[in-house]
C-alpha positions in Angstrom: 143.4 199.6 109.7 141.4 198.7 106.8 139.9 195.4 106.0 140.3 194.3 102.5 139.8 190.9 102.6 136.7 189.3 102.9 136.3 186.2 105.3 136.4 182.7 104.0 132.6 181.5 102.8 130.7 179.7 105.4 130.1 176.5 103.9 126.4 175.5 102.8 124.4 173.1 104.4 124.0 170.3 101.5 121.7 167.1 101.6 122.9 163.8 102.5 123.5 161.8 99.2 121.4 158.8 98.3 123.0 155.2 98.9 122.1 152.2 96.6 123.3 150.0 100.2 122.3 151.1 103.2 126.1 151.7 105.1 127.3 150.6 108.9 126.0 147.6 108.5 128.5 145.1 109.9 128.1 141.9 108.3 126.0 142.2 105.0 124.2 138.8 103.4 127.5 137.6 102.1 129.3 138.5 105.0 128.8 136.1 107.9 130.1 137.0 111.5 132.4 134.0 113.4 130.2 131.2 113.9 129.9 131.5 117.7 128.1 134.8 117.4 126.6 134.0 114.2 124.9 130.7 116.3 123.9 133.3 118.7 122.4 135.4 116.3 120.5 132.8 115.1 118.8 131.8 118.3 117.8 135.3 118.8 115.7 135.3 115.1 114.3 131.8 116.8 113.3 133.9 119.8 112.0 136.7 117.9 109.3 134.8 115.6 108.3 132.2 118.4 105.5 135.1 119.1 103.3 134.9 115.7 104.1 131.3 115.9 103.0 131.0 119.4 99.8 133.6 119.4 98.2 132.1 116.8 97.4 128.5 117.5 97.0 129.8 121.2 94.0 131.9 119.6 92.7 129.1 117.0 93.4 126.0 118.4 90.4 126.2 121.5 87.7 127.6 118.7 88.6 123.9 116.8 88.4 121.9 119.6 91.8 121.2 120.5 93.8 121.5 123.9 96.6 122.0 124.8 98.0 118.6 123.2 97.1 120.1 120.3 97.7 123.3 120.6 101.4 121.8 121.2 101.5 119.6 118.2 99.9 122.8 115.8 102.9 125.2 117.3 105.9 122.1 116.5 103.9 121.7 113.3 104.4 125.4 112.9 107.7 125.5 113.6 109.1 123.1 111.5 107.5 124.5 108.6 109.2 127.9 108.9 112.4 126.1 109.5 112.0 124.7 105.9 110.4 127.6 104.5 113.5 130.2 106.0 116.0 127.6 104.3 114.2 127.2 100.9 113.7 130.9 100.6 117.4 131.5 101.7 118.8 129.1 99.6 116.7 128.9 96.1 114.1 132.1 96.6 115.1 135.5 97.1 118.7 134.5 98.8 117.9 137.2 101.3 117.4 136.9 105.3 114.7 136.5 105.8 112.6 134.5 108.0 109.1 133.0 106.6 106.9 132.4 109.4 103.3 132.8 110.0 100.8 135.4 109.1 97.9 137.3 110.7 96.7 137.6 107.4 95.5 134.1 107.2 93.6 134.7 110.7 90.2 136.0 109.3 89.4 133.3 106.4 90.8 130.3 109.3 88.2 131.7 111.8 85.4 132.3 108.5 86.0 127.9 108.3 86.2 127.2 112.2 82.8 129.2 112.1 80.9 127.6 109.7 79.4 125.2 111.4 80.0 122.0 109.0 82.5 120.9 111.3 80.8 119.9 114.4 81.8 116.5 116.2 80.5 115.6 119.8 83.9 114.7 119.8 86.2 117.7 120.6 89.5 115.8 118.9 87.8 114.8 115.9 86.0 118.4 115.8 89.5 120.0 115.6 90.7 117.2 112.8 88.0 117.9 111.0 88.4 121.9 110.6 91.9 121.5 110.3 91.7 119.4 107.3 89.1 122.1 105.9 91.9 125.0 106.5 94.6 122.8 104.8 92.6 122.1 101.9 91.9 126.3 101.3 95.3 126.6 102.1 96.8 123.9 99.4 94.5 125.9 96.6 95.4 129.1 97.9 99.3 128.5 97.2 98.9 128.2 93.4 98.2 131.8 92.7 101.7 132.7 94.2 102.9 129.7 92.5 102.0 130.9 89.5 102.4 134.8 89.8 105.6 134.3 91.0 107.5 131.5 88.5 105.1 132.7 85.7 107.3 136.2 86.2 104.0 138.2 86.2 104.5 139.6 89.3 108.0 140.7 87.7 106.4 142.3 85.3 104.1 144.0 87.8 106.8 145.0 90.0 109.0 146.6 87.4 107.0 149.3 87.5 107.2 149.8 90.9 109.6 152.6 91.6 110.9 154.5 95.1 107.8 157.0 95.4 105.5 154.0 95.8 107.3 152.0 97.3 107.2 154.3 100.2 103.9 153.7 101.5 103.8 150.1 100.8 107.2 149.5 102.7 106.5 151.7 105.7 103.2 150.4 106.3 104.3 147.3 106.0 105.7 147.5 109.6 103.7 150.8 110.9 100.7 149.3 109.9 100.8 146.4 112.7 100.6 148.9 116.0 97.8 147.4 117.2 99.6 144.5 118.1 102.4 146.8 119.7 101.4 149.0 122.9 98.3 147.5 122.9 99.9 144.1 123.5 102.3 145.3 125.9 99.4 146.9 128.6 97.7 143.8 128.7 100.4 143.2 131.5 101.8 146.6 131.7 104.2 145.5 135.0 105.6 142.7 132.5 105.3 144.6 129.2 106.5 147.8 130.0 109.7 147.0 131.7 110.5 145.3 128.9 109.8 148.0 126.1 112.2 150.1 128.6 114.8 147.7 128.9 115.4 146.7 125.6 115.8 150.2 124.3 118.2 151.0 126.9 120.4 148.1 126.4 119.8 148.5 123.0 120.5 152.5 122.0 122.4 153.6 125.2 124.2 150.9 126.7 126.0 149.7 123.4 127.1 153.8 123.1 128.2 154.2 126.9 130.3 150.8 127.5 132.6 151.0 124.4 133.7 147.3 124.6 134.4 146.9 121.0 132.4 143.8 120.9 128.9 145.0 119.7 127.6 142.9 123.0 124.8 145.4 124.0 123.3 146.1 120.6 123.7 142.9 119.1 122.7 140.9 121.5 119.7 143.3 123.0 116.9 140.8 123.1 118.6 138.1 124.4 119.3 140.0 127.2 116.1 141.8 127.9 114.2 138.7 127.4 115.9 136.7 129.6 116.0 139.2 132.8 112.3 140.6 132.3 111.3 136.6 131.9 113.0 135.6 135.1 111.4 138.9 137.0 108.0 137.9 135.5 108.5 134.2 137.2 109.5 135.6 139.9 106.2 137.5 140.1 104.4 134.1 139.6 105.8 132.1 141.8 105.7 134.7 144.3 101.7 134.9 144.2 101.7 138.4 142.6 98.9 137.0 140.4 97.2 134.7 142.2 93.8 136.7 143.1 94.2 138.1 139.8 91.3 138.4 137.0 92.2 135.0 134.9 92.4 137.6 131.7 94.7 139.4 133.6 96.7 135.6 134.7 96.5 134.3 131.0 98.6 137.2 130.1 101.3 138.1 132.7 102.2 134.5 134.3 104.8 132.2 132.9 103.1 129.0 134.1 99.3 129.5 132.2 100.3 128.4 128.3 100.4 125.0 129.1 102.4 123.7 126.9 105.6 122.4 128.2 103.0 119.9 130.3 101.1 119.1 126.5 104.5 119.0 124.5 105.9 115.6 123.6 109.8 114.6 124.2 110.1 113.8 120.8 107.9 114.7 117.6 108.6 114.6 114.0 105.8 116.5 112.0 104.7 114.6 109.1 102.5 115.8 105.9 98.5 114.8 106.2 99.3 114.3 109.7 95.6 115.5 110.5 94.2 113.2 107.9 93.1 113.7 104.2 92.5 117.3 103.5 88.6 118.3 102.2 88.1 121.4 99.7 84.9 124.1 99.5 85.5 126.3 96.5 84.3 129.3 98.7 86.8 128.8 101.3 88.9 128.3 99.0 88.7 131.6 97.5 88.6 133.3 100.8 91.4 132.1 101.7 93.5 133.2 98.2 92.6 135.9 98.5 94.4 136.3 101.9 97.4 134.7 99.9 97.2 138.0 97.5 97.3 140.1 100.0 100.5 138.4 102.1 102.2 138.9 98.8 101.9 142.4 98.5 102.7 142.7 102.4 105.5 140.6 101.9 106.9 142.8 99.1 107.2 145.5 101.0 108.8 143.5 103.8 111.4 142.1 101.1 112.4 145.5 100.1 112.9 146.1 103.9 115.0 143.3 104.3 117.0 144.3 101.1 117.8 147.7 102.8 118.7 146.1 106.3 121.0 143.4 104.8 123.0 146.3 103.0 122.3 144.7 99.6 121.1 146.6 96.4 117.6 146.9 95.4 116.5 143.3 94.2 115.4 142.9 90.2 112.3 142.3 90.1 112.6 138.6 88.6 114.7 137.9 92.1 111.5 139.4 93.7 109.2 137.0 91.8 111.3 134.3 92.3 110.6 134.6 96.0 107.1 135.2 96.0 106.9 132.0 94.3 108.7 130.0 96.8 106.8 131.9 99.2 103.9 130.7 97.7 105.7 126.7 98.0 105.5 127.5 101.8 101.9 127.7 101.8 101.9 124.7 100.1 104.0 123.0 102.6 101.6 124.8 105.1 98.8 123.2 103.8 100.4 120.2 103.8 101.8 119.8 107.1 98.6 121.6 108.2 100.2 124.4 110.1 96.7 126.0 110.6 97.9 129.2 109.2 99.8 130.5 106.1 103.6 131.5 105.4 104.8 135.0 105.2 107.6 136.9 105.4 108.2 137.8 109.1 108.0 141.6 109.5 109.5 141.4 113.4 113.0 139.7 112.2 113.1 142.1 109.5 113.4 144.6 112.1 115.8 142.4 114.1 118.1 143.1 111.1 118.5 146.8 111.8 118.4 146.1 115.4 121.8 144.0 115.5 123.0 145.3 112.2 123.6 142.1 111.1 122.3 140.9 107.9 124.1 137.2 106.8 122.3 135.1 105.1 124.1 132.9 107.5 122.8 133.9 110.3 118.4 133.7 109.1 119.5 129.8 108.2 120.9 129.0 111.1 118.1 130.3 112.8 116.0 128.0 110.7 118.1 124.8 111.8 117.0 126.2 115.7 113.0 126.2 114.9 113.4 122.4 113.1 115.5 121.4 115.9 113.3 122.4 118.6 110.2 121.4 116.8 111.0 118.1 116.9 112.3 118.0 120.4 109.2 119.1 121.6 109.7 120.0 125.5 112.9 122.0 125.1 111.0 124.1 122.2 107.6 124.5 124.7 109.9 126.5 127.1 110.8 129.3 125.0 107.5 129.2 123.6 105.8 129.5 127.4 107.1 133.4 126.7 104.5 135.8 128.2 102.8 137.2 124.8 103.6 141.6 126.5 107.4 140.8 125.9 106.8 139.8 122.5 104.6 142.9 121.8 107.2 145.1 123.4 109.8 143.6 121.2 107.0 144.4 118.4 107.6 147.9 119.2 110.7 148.4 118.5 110.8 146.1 115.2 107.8 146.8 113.5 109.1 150.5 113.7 112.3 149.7 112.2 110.6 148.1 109.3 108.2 151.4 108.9 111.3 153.2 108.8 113.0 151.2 106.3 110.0 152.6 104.2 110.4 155.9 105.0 114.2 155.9 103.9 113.5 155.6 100.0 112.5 159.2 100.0 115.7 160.1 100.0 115.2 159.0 96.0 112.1 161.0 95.5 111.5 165.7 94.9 109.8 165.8 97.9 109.7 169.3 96.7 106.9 168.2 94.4 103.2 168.6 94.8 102.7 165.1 92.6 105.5 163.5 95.2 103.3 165.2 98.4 99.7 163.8 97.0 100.7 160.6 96.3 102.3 160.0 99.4 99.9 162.1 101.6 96.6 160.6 100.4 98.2 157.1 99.8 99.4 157.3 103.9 96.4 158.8 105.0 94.1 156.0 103.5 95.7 153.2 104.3 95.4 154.0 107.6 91.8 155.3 107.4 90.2 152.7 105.2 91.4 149.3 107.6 90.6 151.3 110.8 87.2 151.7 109.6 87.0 148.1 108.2 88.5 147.0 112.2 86.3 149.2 114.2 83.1 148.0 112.1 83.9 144.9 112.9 85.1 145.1 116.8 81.6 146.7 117.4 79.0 144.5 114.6 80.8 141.1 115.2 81.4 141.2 111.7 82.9 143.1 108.6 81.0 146.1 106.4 80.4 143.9 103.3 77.9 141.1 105.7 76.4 138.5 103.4 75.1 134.9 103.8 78.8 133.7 102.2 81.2 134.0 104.6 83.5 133.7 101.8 82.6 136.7 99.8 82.9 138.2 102.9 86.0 137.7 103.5 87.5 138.4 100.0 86.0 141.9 100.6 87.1 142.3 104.1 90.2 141.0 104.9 92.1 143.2 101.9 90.9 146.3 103.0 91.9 145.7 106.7 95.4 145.3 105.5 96.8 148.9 105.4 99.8 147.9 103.7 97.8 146.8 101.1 95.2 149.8 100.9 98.4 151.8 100.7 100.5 149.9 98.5 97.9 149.7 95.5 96.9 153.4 95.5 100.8 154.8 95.7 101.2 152.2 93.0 98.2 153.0 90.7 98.3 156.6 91.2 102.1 156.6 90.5 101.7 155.1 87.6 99.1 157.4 86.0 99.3 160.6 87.2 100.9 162.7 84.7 103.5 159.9 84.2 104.1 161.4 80.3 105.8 164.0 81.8 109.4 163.9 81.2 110.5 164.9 85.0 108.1 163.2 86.7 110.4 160.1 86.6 113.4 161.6 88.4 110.7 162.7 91.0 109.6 159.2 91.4 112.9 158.3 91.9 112.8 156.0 89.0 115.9 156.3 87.5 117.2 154.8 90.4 116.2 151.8 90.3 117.1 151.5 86.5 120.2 149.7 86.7 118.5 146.9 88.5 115.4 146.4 86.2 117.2 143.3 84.8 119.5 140.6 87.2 122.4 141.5 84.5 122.3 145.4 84.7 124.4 145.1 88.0 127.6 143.2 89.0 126.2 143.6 92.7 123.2 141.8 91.8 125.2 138.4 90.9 127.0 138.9 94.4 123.7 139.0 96.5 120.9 137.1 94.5 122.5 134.4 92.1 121.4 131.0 93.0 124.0 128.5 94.8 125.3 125.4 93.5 125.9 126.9 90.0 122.0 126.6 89.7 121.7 130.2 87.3 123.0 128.0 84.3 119.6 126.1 84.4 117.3 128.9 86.5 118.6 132.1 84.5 117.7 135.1 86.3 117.6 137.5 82.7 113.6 138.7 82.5 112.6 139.1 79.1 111.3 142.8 79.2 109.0 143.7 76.6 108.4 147.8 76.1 105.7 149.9 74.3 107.0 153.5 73.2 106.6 155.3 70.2 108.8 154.5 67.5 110.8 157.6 65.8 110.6 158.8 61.7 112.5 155.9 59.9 115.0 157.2 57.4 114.0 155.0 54.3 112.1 157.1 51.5 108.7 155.6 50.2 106.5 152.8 50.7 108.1 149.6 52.5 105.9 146.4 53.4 106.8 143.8 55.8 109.1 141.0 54.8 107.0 137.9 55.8 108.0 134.5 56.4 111.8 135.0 57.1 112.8 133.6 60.4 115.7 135.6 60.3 114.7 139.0 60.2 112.5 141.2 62.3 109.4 141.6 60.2 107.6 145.5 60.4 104.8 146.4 58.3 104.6 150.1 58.3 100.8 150.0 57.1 100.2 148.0 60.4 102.6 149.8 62.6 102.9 153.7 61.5 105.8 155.3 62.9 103.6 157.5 65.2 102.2 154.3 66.6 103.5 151.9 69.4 105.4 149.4 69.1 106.8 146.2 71.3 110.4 145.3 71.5 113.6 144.3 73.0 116.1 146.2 72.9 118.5 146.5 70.8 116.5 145.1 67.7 117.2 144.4 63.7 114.0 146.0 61.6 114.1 143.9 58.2 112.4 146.2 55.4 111.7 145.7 52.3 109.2 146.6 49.6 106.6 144.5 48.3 108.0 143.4 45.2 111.6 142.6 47.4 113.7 144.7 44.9 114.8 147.0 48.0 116.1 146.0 51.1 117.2 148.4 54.5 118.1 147.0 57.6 118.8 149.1 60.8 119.1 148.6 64.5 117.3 150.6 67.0 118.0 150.8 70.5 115.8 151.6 73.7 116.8 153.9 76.1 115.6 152.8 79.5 115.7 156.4 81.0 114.0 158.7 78.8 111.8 155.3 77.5 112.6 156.3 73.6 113.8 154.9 70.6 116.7 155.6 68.6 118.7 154.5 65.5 122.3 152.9 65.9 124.2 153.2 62.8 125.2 150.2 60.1 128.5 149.4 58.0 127.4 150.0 54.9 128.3 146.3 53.8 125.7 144.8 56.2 122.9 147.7 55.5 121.8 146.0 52.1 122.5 142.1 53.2 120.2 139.4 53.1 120.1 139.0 56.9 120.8 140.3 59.9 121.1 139.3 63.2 122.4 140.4 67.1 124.5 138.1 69.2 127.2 138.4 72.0 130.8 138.1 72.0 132.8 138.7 75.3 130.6 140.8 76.3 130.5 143.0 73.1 127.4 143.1 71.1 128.0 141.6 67.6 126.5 142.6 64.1 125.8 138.9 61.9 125.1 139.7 58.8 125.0 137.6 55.1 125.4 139.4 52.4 125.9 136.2 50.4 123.8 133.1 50.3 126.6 131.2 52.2 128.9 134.1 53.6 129.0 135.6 56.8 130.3 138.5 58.3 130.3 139.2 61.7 130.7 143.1 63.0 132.0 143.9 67.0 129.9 147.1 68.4 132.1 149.0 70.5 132.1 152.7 71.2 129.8 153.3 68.0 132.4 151.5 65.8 132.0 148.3 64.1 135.1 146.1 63.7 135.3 143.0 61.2 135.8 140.0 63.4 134.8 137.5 61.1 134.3 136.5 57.3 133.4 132.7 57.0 131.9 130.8 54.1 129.8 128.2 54.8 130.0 124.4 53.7 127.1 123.0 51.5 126.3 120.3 53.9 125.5 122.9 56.7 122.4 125.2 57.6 122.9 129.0 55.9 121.8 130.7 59.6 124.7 132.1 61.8 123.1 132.0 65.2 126.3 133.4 67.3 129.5 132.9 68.8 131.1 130.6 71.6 134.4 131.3 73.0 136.8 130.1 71.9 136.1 127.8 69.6 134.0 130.2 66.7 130.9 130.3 64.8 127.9 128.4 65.6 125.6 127.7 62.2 122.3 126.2 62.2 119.0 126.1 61.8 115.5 124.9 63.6 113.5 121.8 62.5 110.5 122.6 63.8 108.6 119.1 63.8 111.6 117.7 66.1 111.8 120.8 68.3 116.2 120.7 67.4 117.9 123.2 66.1 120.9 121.0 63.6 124.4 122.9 64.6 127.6 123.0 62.5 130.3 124.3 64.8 133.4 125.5 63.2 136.3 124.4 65.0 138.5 124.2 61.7 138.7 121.1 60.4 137.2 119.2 60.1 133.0 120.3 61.1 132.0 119.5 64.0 128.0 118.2 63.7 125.5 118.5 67.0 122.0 118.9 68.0 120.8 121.3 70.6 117.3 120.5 72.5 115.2 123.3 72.6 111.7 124.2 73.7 109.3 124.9 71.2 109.0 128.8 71.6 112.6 129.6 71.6 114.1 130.9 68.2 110.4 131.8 66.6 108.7 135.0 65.8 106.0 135.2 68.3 104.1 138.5 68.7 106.9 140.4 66.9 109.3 139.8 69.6 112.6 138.6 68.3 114.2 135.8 71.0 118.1 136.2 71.0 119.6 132.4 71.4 121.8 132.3 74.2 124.5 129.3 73.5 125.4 128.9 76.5 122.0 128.0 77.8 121.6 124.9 75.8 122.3 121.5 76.8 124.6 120.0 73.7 122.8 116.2 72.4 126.5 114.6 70.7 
């Protein structure tokens, strides 16, 4: 028998496509679970950042002076601040989950002030008063360079460029940069610590596949459970006298009965600001300790990208971004206020909780927040979660701050990892910020002190503390060599992965942006989220024959002087723009829009009606949604053209009353035209609305930059942005 017939093609293996959203995640930020579990939820992201909040006073407050009363009060004061940090940034900053707690960061310039010396008090109390009014003064100056990076919108502009290939390292090590305070942690009490590393990742990964109960119990609820049975084994290990001959390093870290604080903790304590007293200022602390602040916002970058990808939500603009480093940068603020003895940051550990429970409501982080200000102020019932042995936190460390490297990792799937720019980049920008900090750390750990050693402590620590930070020694070279190595090359940017993340270079790009990120309580009408994105790029040949100077003095027209700017040369812009030409003795006039396409990052000329190519001014404005054409081709006529699908459709032809301004500045739906012009001494702009008959006169308030030619950038009024004076 003969075989004609081939066999069917085995099919070939294909790559996994690339998600915007990260999928199976069961309740995204908009999403919240039923309130019982979402309450539980919530007490588990109180669980989870009690361990920075706890460690850290535990480590600082005995170097100031203070015990345990004050160690107690520092970890309430602690506490309550992230409760109102978590809400602030849930509610007004990024909108995302994320929990804003403290920062190890901050631990090297703190100890550079309880060091100096200028503090000492034969009295212990007052000694600890003292420093800690030092730190909160540092701390207060420290906040205004978030403050102002982030509502300035120049860390916007410094993000946008940020794309998925450098992202990578600055995200991964974000959480795979912390190991040393994983396994290392966990062996400090390895009988403690280990069982609970075990535990958690068999409640966690097998039990929630082998008992198919339906109700996500096992994985959503992993910690809880772990916690709680590995606590009450290690206090059975105390009470039982397991300890007792032990080495007192060896007690301070595996009993439950050594912290000290539920004994120190008051019933009932209300943190107040200045509680400590007035706060005193050193400019050289002062720096040191910004300078920590500039590098917890690039590690908390990273970790809000993570937290993007675990809530399922799309990659944030980068004005959202900088909206939420500057309330970040309000929560060191508060921190120095309240005198929290350390600064605010993102918490990397409930950022890994996220993918742990797969639960990412924004519901969820703020209900969290309403456990840490509860049980700050209710001080006893908060010192008994807080009496945690630190080897269960670390082993919880273990498992989250790997989630959160991982989160880094999974923006590859956006990058040529087939090219050898891709493989340097990330090779060399992994390798060294990993090799850089570890030699910064193990100089340290064996000198006493860092490799830049001078008589300031504060210049010290500016050079220091960055360059231990291996998210940050990664972030800035994946960031700097992505953006110059052979960036002019035209498929370099699909091997970044930069086209991307195009659709979400401005908050209006993407309906899904509005959904996760727009500010509650209608706030976006007086907080827009639109960035104003300025571009250099080449312009093209223009077609216009001969010699054409700029057109100066003419608010209404985009004015270009081709001797100044050549066509070869670059040129800033928005996009779409009106150029207004004309030659010097104004006898011939050319208008033409030119458009800038974000993906190839070039130029372009849109075409004109012929009746508004010659008219005496031109201008761009909106109209449900359609971009519209205003031109005057009479001293007191208008004509306004819809742009859609190339074409240009007549909407309207209007002459203008005597008694009114001769500038068309847009449309309003759905009562017409909108004419006026600015008086520039009062700072109003004098409105005639046309709503038939008869005129409607108004005033609109404006600030003093809006509507004016500044640095040849042409600013497009929005109406509805503008509060109406009758």
């Amino acid at each position: 028998m003969a075989g004609g017939g081939g066999g069917a093609k085995a099919d070939e293996p294909a790559p996994h496509p690339p998600k915007d959203q990260l999928p199976n995640v069961s309740y995204c930020i908009t999403s919240p679970p039923p309130w019982p579990e979402a309450i539980l939820l919530g007490f588990q992201h109180y669980i989870v950042m009690l361990g920075t909040t706890v460690i850290i006073p535990t480590a600082l407050v005995p170097q100031m002076g203070g015990g345990n009363e004050e160690k107690a009060e520092v970890i309430q004061t602690l506490l309550f601040v992230a409760g109102l940090n978590t809400l602030l940034q849930s509610l007004f900053g990024t909108r995302l989950p994320a929990v804003i707690g403290g920062s190890y960061t901050f631990v090297a310039p703190t100890i550079s002030i309880i060091l100096s010396g200028r503090w000492s008090d034969p009295d212990p109390v007052m000694k600890f008063k003292k420093t800690m009014r030092a730190i909160q003064g540092a701390m207060i100056i420290a906040s205004t360079l978030q403050i102002v990076l982030g509502f300035s919108g120049l860390w916007r502009n410094i993000i946008r460029f940020l794309s998925p290939l450098s992202a990578v390292p600055l995200v991964a090590l974000a959480g795979f940069g912390l190991y040393e305070f994983g396994f290392p942690g966990v062996v400090r009490c390895v009988e403690i610590g280990l069982p609970q590393l075990i535990f958690l990742i068999i409640v966690s990964q097998y039990l929630a596949h082998l008992l198919h109960s339906g109700k996500h119990i096992f994985d959503r609820f992993a910690v809880l459970i772990s916690v709680a049975i590995i606590w009450i084994y290690a206090h059975i290990l105390t009470v039982g006298g397991a300890y007792n001959h032990a080495a007192l390093k060896t007690q301070a870290s595996c009993r439950t009965d050594r912290a000290g604080l539920v004994d120190a903790a008051p019933w009932i304590r209300i943190p107040y600001p200045f509680q400590w007293g007035a706060p005193s200022f050193d400019a050289g602390e002062a720096f040191a300790m910004m300078m920590a602040t500039f590098v917890t916002l690039i590690e908390s970058t990273g970790g809000f990208i993570a937290v993007s990808r675990y809530a399922s939500a799309t990659h944030m603009p980068p004005s959202i971004l900088s909206r939420g480093i500057g309330w970040q940068g309000i929560g060191i603020l508060l921190s120095g206020i309240f005198g929290t003895l350390n600064g605010s940051s993102l918490s990397i550990e409930n950022a890994g909780l996220l993918a742990l429970t797969r639960v990412g409501s924004r519901r969820v982080v703020q209900i969290s927040a309403g456990f840490m200000i509860f049980f700050s102020i209710l001080g006893k019932f908060g010192a008994i979660f807080a009496s945690i042995p630190a080897p269960i936190v670390a082993a919880l460390y273990c498992l989250f701050f790997a989630y959160v490297g991982s989160a880094g990792l999974s923006y590859l799937q956006f990058c040529n990892l087939n090219s050898f720019r891709t493989k340097f980049i990330l090779g060399f920008s992994f390798f060294m910020g990993l090799s850089v900090p570890q030699y910064f750390n193990e100089y340290e750990a064996i000198n006493g002190y860092g490799p830049v050693h001078t008589s300031a402590r504060w210049f010290n620590n500016m050079v220091n503390v960055p360059f231990s930070s291996e998210p940050f020694v990664a972030g800035i070279l994946a960031y700097f060599l992505d953006n110059t190595i052979h960036k002019k090359d035209g498929s370099i940017r699909k091997d970044r992965g930069k086209h991307w993340w195009d659709k979400f270079r401005s908050f209006n790009n993407d309906s899904r942006s509005e959904e996760f990120y727009s500010l509650p309580f209608n706030l976006n009408k007086y907080f827009p989220s639109a960035n104003l994105l300025t571009i250099s790029a080449p312009l093209p040949p223009l077609s216009l024959s001969g010699h054409l100077g700029a057109l100066a003095g003419d608010p209404g027209c985009f004015p270009l002087d081709d001797e100044a700017y050549l066509p070869s040369s670059h040129w800033p812009t928005l996009t779409p723009v009106i150029l207004r030409l004309e030659n010097a003795d104004m006898l011939e006039r050319y208008n033409l829009i030119m458009k800038f396409d974000l993906a190839t990052e070039e130029f372009s000329e849109v075409g004109m009606p012929d009746e508004a190519r010659d008219a005496f001014c031109d201008r761009l404005s909106e109209f449900n949604n359609k971009l519209v054409l205003i031109s005057q081709p009479e001293f007191d006529v208008f004509e306004a053209w819809v742009i859609g699908d190339g074409l240009f459709t007549s909407l309207y032809h209007m002459n203008a009353p005597n008694n009114l301004p001769r500038i068309l500045q847009g449309f309003r739906e759905p009562t017409g035209a909108i004419l006026g012009d600015k008086d520039r001494e009062n700072e109003e702009i004098m409105v005639g609305e046309l709503l038939g008959n008869p005129i409607l006169n108004t005033f609109v308030r404006v600030p003093q930059t809006t509507y004016a030619l500044k640095e040849y950038l042409l600013l497009l009024l929005d109406q509805q942005q503008f509060h109406i004076h009758r």
